[in-house]
N, C-alpha and C positions, 0 to 999 in steps of 0.2 A: 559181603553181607553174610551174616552167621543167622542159620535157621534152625528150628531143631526138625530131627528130621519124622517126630509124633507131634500131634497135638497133646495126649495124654504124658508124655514124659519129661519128666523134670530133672535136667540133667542140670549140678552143681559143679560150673569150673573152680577149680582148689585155692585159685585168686579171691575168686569173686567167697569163696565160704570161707578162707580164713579173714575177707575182711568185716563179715559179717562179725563172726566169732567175736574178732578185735573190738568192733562196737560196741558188742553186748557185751562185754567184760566191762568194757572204758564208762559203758550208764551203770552197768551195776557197781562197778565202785565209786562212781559218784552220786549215786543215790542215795549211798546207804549213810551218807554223811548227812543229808536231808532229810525234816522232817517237816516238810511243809502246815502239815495236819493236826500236828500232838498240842497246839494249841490256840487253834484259830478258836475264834469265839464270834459270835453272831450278833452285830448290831442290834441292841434291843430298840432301836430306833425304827430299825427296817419292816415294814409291814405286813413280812415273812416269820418274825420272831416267834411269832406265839405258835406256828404250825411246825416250823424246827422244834421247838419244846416239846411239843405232845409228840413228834415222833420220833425223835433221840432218844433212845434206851442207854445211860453212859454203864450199865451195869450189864447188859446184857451178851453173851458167851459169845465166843468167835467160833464161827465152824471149824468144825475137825476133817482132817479125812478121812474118817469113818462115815461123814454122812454125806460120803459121796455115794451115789447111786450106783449098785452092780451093775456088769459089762451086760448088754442084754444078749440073750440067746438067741431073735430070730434075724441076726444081720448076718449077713452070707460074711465070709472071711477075705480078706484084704486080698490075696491072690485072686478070689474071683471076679473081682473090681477089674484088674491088671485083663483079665483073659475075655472081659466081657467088651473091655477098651479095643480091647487087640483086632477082635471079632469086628466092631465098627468101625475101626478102620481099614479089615481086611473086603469089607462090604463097600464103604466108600468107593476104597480103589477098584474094585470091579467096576460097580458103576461106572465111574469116569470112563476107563478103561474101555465099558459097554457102549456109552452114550459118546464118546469122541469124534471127530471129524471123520468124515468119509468111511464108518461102519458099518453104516444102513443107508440105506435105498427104499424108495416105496414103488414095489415091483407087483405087477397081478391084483389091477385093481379094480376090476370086471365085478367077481363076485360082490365087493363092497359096494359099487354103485346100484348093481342090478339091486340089491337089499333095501339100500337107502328111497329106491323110487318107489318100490313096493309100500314101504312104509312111509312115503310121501299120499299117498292114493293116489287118483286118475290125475293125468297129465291134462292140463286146461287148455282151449285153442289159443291161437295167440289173438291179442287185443287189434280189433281192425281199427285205424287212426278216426274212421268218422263216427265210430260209437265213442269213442272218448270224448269227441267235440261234445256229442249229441247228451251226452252225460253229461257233462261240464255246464252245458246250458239252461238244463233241466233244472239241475241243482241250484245254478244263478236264479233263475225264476223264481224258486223255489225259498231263496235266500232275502228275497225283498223287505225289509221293516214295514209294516205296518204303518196304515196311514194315523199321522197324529188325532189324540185326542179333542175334539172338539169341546168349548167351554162354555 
C-alpha cells in the first residue's frame, strides 16, 4: 500500500501526470470541434421561454481579462501555507508521540484527593439500614390517593 508520507503534500508520480496531460490535450482537441451552444434555440413552447427572453442579452460583451479583479494584498504568501502545514504536523506528532501507550502514569495522588473532599464539604455519616426502612414508609403513607369523590 502506497501512502503519502504528509497529509499536506501532493506528490505527482510522472505516470499518473503524464496521463492526466494525455487527457486534457485528447478533450481539448475534441472540443474544439464542438459547438454544442452556437445554436441551440429555446422551445417557444416551453413555459420557461419568456424568462430566457428577458434575460438573454445576444448583444451583450464577453469579459475581458482586464476585469479580472487584482491579487489582493492582505493574503500571507504561498510559502507560508507550506510552513504553517509543516508546524501542524510537527505538533500532531508530538502529540501522538506525548499521549502514546505507556508514557504517563498517574503517580501522587494525595494532593488531588485531599482537594476534591475539601471542595466536596463535610463528609455525611453513613445511612443506618433501619432509617431507610423508616423513610420509605413514611413516604408510602405519605403517598396514599385521596379518598374518591363522593356524588
Amino acid at each position: 500500500m502506497l501512502t503519502r508520507s504528509s497529509l499536506f503534500v501532493n506528490v505527482f508520480r510522472s505516470g499518473t501526470a503524464a496521463r492526466v496531460l494525455l487527457s486534457v490535450g485528447v478533450c481539448g482537441l475534441l472540443s474544439a470541434c464542438v459547438h454544442p451552444f452556437s445554436d441551440a434555440q429555446v422551445d417557444p413552447r416551453s413555459p420557461v421561454a419568456p424568462e430566457v427572453a428577458k434575460t438573454v442579452r445576444p448583444g451583450a460583451a464577453f469579459p475581458t481579462f482586464a476585469a479580472f479583479p487584482a491579487v489582493p494584498n492582505d493574503v500571507r504568501p504561498h510559502k507560508q501555507y507550506g510552513q504553517a502545514a509543516t508546524k501542524v504536523e510537527t505538533d500532531a506528532q508530538t502529540l501522538i508521540t506525548a499521549t502514546a501507550d505507556n508514557t504517563w502514569t498517574i503517580n501522587d495522588t494525595g494532593d488531588f484527593v485531599a482537594k476534591a473532599r475539601i471542595d466536596a464539604g463535610p463528609e455525611l455519616p453513613p445511612v443506618v439500614p433501619g432509617d431507610t426502612e423508616a423513610f420509605a414508609k413514611d413516604q408510602k403513607a405519605r403517598a396514599t390517593a385521596p379518598p374518591p369523590v363522593k356524588r
